[in-house]
N, C-alpha and C positions, 0 to 999 in steps of 0.2 A: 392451543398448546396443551390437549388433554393430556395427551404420550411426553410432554415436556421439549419437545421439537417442534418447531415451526419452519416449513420449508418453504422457499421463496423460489419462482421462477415465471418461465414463460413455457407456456406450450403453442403455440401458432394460430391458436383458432382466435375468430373475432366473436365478440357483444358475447363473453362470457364472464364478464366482472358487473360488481355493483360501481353505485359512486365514490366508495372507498374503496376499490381497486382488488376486492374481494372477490371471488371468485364463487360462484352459487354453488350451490350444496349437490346440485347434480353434478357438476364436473368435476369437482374435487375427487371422487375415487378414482376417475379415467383420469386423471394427470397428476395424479399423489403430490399437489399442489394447498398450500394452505393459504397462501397470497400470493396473485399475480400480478408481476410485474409492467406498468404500463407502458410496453416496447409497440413502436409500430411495425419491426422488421426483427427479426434474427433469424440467422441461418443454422444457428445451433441450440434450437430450442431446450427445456427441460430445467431439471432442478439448479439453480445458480450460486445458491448459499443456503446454508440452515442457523438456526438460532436453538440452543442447546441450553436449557434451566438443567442446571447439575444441584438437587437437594440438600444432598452432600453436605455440600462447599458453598450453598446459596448463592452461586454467583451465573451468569449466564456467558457460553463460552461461541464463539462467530466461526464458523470455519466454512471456508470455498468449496464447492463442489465438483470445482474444473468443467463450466459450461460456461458459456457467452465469449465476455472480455475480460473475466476475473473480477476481484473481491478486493480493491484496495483501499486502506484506512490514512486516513489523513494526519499526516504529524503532527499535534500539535507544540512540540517543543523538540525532542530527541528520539532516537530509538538506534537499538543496536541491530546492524544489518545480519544477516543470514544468507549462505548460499545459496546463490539460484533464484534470489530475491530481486523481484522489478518494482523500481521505481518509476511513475508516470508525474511528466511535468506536460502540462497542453498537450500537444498531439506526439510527445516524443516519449519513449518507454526506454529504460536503461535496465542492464540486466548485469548484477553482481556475482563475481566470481569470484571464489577465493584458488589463489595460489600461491608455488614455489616455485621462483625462479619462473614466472611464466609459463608455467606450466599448471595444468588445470587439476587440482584436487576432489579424485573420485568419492572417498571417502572420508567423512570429517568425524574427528574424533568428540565424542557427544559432548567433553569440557572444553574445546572446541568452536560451539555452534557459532562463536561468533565473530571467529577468523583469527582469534588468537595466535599466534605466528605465523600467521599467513599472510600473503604479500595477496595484493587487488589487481582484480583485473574488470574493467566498465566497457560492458558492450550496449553503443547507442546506435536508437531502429530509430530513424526519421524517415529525411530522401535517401542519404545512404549508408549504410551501417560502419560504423566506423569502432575503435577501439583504445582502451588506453590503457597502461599499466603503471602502478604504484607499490613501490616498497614500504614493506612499513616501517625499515628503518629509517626512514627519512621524517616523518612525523610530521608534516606539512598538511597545512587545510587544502583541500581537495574543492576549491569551489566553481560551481557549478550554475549558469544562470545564462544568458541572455546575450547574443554579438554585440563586440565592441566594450564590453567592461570590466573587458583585465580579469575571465575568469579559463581556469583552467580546462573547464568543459564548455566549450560555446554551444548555445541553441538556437536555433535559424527559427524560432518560434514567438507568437507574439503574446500569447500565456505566461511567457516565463518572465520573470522578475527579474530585477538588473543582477542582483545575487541568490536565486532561487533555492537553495541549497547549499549544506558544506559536511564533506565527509573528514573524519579527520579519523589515525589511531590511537584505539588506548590502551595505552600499555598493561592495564588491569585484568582487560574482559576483550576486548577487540575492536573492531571497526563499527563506529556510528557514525548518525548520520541525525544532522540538525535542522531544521527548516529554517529559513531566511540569511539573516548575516548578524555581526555583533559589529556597533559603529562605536569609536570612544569620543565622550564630550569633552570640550574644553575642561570643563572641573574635573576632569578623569573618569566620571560616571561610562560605565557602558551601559547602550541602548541596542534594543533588540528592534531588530528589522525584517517582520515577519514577513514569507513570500504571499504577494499579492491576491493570487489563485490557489495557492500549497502546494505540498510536496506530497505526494500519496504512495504507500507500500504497499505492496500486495499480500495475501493473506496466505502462507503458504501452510500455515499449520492453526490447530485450536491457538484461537484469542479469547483470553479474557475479555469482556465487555464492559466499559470504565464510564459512570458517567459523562455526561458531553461525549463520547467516542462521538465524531463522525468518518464514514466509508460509505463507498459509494459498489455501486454493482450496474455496469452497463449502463451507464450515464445518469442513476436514479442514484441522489443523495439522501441520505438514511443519517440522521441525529439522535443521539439516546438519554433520554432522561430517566434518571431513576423518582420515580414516586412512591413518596411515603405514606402506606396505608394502614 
């Protein structure tokens, strides 16, 4: 990371990494690669994600580069959704839209980004695409999980957790999106019932990089730890 970028990808050739998946010093300028990714297949070779040291700000920032299958991060508690944003649960990928009145908003105003008077619209790619719509004045959890458990988005999948996800709005900032469910104990205690496998978002713009972050890029899981030097 001399230039403070580190790019990540695949280029298609074989027996060009080391044991750490490094890539030799001769190939590196023909594939402007600084670690290659250990794929047996893609049909969309090339840069897949970069890792960004900003001096600055001391912080290091993750952004997709629109190759492969994309760049998604794993929730580990909440996060506010964004337009255009895919969520992947096992083999099923849902894609968030903000609207009004079912109707599809081209433009989202930058205070905004995160559907704030906007009503939702969830498009799910399985076997066969299907669709749903939510107002937000209705303010209902949106849960999302597994046939047969009384959720409002069914998955014919065997990945997904009986409650794998729950979108709700908020009337503050907009539509987020929680991973697992919240159970209440007899003593009134609520417990957290994180999903089994997770809930993954995709990476549509610069992310900050959080200790523990993990995300994944084309079936290769990536964990971060920061060390203290």
């Amino acid at each position: 990371m001399r230039d403070g970028i580190t790019y990540f990808g695949y280029n298609g050739a074989k027996d060009t990494k080391n044991n750490e998946g490094e890539i030799n010093e001769n190939e590196k300028e023909d594939n402007s690669l600084d670690y290659l990714l250990p794929i047996k297949r893609c049909n969309n070779p090339g840069r897949f994600f970069k890792i960004q040291y900003l001096k600055k700000f001391n912080e290091y920032i993750l952004k997709d580069l629109n190759k492969g299958i994309g760049t998604f991060i794993k929730i580990q508690d909440s996060m506010y959704l964004r337009n255009k944003s895919i969520i992947n649960i096992g083999d099923v990928y849902l894609v968030i839209i903000f609207c009004d009145k079912g109707e599809n908003i081209n433009n989202i105003n930058k205070n905004d980004i995160y559907g704030f008077n906007c009503d939702l619209k969830i498009k799910v790619y399985n076997d066969n695409e299907k669709e749903y719509f939510y107002e937000k004045e209705k303010e209902k959890d949106i849960k999302i999980g597994r046939v047969n458990f009384a959720n409002d988005i069914e998955l014919n999948d065997k990945l997904a957790s009986k409650v794998n996800c729950v979108i709700r709005y908020n009337n503050i900032k907009g539509w987020i999106i929680k991973d697992g469910s919240d159970s209440i104990l007899k003593n009134g205690e609520i417990m957290r019932n994180f999903s089994k496998n997770g809930t993954w978002i995709s990476v549509n713009d610069n992310i900050q990089i959080t200790d523990k972050m993990i995300f994944k890029s084309n079936f290769n899981i990536f964990k971060c730890d920061f060390l203290q030097v």
